[in-house]
N, C-alpha and C positions, 0 to 999 in steps of 0.2 A: 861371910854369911850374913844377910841380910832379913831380919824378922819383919813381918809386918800385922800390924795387929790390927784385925778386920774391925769395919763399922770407925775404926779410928783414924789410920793410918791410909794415904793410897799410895801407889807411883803412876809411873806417866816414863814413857820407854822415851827418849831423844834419839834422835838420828844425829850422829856426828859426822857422815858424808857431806860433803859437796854436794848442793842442788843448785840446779840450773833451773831459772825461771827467763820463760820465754816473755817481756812484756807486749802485750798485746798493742799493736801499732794506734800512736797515739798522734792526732791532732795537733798541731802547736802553730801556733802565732809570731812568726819572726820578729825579731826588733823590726825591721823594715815593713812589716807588715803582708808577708807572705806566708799563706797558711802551707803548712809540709805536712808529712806524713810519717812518722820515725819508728822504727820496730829496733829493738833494744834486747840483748840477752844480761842478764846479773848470774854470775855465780857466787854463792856466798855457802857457808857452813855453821853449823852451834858451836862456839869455843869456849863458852862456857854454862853447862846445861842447869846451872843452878839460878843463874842469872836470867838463864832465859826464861824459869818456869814463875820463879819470883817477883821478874819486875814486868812482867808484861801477857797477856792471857794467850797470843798466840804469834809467836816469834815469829815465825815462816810468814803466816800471810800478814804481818804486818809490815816486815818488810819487802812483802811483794808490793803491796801500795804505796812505802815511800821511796820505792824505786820508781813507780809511774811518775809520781810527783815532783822526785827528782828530776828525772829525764826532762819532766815536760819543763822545769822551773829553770834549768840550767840551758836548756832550747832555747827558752822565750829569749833570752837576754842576748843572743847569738841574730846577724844576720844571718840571712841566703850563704852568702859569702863566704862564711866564718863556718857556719855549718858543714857544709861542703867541702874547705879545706881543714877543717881541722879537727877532724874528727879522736882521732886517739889525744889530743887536749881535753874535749868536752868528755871521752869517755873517763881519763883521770879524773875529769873533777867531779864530773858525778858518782864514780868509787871512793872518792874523797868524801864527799857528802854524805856518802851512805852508810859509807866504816864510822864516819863521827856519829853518826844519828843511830846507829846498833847497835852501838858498842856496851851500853847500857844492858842493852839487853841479852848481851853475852853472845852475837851477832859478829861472825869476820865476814865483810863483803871482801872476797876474794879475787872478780877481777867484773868488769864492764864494759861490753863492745857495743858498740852501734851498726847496729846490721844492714839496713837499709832507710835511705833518708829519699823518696819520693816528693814531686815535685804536683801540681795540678799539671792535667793534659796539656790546658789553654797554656800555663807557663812555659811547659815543655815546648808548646807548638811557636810562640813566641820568641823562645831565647833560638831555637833553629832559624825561626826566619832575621830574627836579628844578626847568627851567624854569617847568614847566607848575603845578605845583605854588605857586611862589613869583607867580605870576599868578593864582591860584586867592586866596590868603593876601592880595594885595592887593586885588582885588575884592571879598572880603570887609569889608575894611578900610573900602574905601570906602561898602562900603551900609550898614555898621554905624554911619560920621559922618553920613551920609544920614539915617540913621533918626532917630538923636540931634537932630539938627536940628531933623526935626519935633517931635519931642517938647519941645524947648523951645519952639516954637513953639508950641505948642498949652498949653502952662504959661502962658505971657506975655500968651494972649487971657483974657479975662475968663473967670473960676469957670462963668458960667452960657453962655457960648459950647462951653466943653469938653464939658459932659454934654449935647449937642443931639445928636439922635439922628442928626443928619444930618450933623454934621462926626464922630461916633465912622464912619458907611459912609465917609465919604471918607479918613480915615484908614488903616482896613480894607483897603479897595479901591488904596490909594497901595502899600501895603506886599505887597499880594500882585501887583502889577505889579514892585514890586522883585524879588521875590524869584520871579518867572517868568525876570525878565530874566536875573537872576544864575545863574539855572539854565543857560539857552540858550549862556552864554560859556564 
């Protein structure tokens, strides 16, 4: 049983649940210099409700902002690159970051994903045409060993096989079926 003696004493009820804080999709600056877009969820809980009323005036949304600050600090040092592939790394270390920095204040960050890492349009529309490009460059590549091929093929058959007027049409006729196809991709 718990007295409390008015005008003296107050309380202040803690939530010991798990709460989910959605961070609101944040701006960041790649090492490389590519801005992104990053939407980020924290779960965290009060693990110790003494500490939390003690050392800090309001637990929850303070560590809802040094979650923004994390994501975005632990971002910035990341390229393109790095972001994109490694994401459950930067989500460890930004729950790392955050379990150290709450702890204080009687704060478990319980887990950290990163939801969605968006790109600008123009990037998007660039790293496509770059793909499409670099698929262009190998197809090429390949009808160019294609060709090569015949052509030593047709070195390897006999002198008087080569000048026959009917393996120069089929050769002819080979290479413009190549390079229809090559068109069409």
């Amino acid at each position: 049983m718990i007295f409390i003696i008015p005008c003296i004493d107050t309380y202040r009820k803690i939530d010991l649940r798990v709460v989910s804080y959605a961070v609101p999709p944040q701006e960041i600056l790649s090492k490389d210099s590519v801005t992104v877009s990053v939407d980020a969820v924290v779960y965290f809980r009060t693990s110790d409700p003494i500490a939390s009323v003690n050392n800090v005036d309001d637990a929850i949304y303070s560590t809802k902002l040094l979650a923004q600050t994390t994501l975005r600090n632990a971002l910035g040092m990341k390229t393109l690159t790095e972001m994109l592939t490694e994401r459950e790394a930067i989500a460890q270390l930004c729950e790392t970051i955050l379990d150290e920095g709450t702890e204080h204040w009687g704060v478990k960050v319980e887990r950290v994903e990163v939801k969605d890492i968006r790109l600008p349009q123009q990037l998007t529309r660039a790293m496509a045409a770059e793909a499409e490009a670099a698929r262009e460059a190998r197809a090429k590549v390949v009808a160019a060993e294609g060709e090569q091929k015949v052509r030593w093929q047709l070195l390897l058959t006999n002198d008087n096989q080569i000048l026959k007027p009917r393996n120069l049409q089929l050769y002819a006729r080979k290479r413009s079926i190549v390079e229809i196809d090559h068109q069409r991709k």
